[in-house]
C-alpha positions, -999 to 999 in steps of 0.1 A, spaced: -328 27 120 -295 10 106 -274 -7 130 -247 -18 114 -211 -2 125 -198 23 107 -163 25 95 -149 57 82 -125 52 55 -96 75 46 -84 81 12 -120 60 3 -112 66 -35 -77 55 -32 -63 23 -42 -62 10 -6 -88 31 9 -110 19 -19 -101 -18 -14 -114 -13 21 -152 2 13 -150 -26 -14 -147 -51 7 -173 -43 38 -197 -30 8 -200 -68 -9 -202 -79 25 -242 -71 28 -249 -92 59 -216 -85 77 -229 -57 96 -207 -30 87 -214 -3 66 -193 23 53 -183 60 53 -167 69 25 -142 100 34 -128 117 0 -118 152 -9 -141 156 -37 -178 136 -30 -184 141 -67 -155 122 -86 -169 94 -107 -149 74 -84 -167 86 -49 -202 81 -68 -195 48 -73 -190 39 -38 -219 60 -34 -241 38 -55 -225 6 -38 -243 19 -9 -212 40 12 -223 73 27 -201 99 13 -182 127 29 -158 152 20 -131 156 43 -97 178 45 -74 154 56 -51 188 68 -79 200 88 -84 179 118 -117 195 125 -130 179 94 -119 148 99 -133 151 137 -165 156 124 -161 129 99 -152 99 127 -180 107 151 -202 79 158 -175 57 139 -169 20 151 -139 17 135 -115 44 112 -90 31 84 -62 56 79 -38 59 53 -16 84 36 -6 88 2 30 104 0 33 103 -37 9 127 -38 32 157 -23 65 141 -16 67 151 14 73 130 48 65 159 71 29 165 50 26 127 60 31 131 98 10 161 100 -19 144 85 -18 110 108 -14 138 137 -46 150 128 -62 116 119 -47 106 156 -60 134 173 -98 127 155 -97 95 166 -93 99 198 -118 131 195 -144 109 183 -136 78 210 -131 61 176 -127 21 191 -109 3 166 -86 23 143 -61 6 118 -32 27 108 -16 16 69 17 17 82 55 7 70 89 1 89 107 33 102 141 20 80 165 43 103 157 17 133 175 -3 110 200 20 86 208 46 113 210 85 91 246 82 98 249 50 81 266 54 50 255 20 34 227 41 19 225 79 12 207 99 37 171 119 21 155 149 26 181 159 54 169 133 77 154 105 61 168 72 46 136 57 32 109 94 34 75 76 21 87 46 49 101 64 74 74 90 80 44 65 85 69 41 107 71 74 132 37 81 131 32 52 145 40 67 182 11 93 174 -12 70 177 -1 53 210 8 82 226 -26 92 226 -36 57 234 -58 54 205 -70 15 200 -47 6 168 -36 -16 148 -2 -12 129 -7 -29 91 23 -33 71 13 -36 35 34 -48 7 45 -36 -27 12 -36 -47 12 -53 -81 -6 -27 -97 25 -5 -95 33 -26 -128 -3 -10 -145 -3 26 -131 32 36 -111 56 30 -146 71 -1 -132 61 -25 -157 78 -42 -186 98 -19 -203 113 -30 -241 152 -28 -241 175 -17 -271 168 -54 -282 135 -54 -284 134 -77 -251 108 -71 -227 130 -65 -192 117 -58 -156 141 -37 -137 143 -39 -100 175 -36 -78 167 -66 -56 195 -88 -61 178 -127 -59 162 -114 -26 124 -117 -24 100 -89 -25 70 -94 -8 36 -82 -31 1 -79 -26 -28 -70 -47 -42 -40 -35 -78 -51 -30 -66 -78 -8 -49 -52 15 -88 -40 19 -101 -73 26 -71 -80 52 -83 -47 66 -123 -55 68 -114 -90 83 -89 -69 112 -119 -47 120 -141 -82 122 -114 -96 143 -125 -72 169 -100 -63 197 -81 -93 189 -50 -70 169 -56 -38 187 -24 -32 199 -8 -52 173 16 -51 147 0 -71 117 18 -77 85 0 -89 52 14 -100 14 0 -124 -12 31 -137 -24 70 -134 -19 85 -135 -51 120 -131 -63 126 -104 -98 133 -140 -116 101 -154 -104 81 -119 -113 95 -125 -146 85 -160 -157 48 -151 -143 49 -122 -164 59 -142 -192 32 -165 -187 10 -140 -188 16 -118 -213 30 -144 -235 60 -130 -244 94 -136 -228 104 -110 -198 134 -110 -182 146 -100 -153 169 -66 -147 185 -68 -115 205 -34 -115 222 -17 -86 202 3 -60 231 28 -67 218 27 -109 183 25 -96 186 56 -77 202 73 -107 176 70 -130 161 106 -125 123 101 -123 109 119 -91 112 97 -62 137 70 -75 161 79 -49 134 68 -21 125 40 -43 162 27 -46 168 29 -9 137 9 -5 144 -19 -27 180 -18 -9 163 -21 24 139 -47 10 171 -65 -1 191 -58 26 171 -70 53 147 -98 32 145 -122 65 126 -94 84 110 -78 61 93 -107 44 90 -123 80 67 -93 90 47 -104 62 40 -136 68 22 -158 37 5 -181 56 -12 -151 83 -21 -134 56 -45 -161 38 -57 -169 70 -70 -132 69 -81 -133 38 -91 -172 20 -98 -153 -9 -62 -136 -11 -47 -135 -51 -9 -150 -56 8 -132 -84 -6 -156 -111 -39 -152 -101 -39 -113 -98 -18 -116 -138 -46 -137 -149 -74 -112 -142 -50 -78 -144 -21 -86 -172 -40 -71 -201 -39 -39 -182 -3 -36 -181 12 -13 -205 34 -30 -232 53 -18 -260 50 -32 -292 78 -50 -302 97 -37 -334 99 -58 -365 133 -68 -359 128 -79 -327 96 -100 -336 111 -114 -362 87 -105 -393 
């Protein structure tokens, strides 16, 4: 019979959910073992955590029977959402409702909830320093998770509230790399002013996670923030030069231009950097470097995820003119 504890992951083929089963997986002796919840068991991605040793189960995150089912016998539940999936920040409350309501089903006793700051506690709808979203929303993928939050106490389910950071691999997969300009320059654009914005690789988020559920009750309760680095656009700029070995520069544009540039969710992304911006002192302070290593030794600064990632990063090749040949 297997003792170890079993944590039931959400979104266990995601980029944080993933990071999560990674990290109790390569963990052999740490006495946790993992159930991997996914809506499709047989993606090449859930048979690999399969074959790491996770128990996989298919779940419907919008059915909280399914996910009741799913967290019985569970020490601990990791729950996440993914808005850029749908878009949608009342798809995002509906599903921590039922992730809420199976954890406290199940008598789940340690649940961490991959949360972010409401931004209206802050930038009230009728504030006009930013436009207002979706009727009701300044920042919609922020915003939701931060009310969700009181679905979880309300029902007086054991939590703990993680703030994650931007992850660095929005620069490989989410378009927000290097981009070549009209001059054949390699620019980074991000509307951040010389304010810091706190990263993290997203693995690390995982391993902050698995060290939380180690913690025991120690952060149930608790609001934990966690970041591997806080790093102005400049500062993202010379690493990525580094790295790549070509110049970058950075593009510090307007949230107003940012919002402006048309791709499907840049509104909610330029209000975000704007809040990020806005409110740097708070926002980096919930994210505090020096908690967050003690989490995790093994957590990557932005050099040291570059150095092991950067290849992955899309690039441009650089014209003729612009190379100089």
């Amino acid at each position: 019979m297997d003792e170890k504890k079993i944590i039931a992951v959400v979104g266990a083929t995601g980029a944080q959910g993933g990071g999560v089963c990674r990290a109790i997986l390569s963990d052999a002796g740490g006495g946790y073992r993992v159930r991997a919840l996914t809506r499709n068991a047989g993606s090449g991605k859930a048979k690999a955590l399969e074959n790491l040793g996770a128990e996989v189960v298919e779940v419907d995150i919008d059915d909280a029977e399914s996910l009741k089912r799913a967290f019985r016998g569970a020490h601990g539940a990791f729950c996440v959402t993914f808005f850029w999936e749908h878009f949608s920040p009342e798809k995002e409350l509906a599903e921590a409702n039922n992730m809420a309501d199976a954890a406290k089903h199940a008598g789940v006793p340690h649940v961490i909830w991959s949360t972010l700051e409401d931004t209206r506690e802050r930038v009230p709808v009728d504030d006009r320093r930013m436009p207002t979203l979706m009727g009701k929303y300044k920042v919609p993928h922020f915003d939701a998770k931060g009310e969700a939050n009181r679905l979880f106490t309300e029902r007086g389910v054991p939590t703990t509230f993680l703030l994650t950071s931007f992850y660095w691999e929005n620069l490989i997969h989410f378009g927000m790399g290097p981009k070549r300009g009209e001059d054949g320059i390699l620019y980074i654009t991000l509307p951040m002013g010389d304010k810091k914005l706190p990263g993290i690789a997203a693995e690390d988020i995982g391993k902050c996670a698995y060290a939380i559920f180690r913690k025991g009750h120690e952060f149930i309760g608790k609001t934990v923030g966690v970041a591997g680095g806080h790093l102005t656009g400049g500062q993202m700029a010379a690493a990525l030069t580094k790295a790549l070995g070509e110049e970058v520069r950075y593009n510090a544009v307007s949230p107003e231009a940012y919002r402006g540039f048309g791709f499907p969710g840049a509104e909610d992304l330029g209000n975000m950097f704007q809040f990020k911006r806005d409110f740097e002192s708070a926002f980096c302070g919930a994210r505090s470097l020096e908690f967050s290593r003690a989490l995790n030794p093994s957590m990557q600064t932005f050099e040291t995820w570059l150095a092991g990632n950067g290849d992955r990063i899309p690039i441009e090749k650089g014209s003729l003119r612009a190379s100089g040949e």
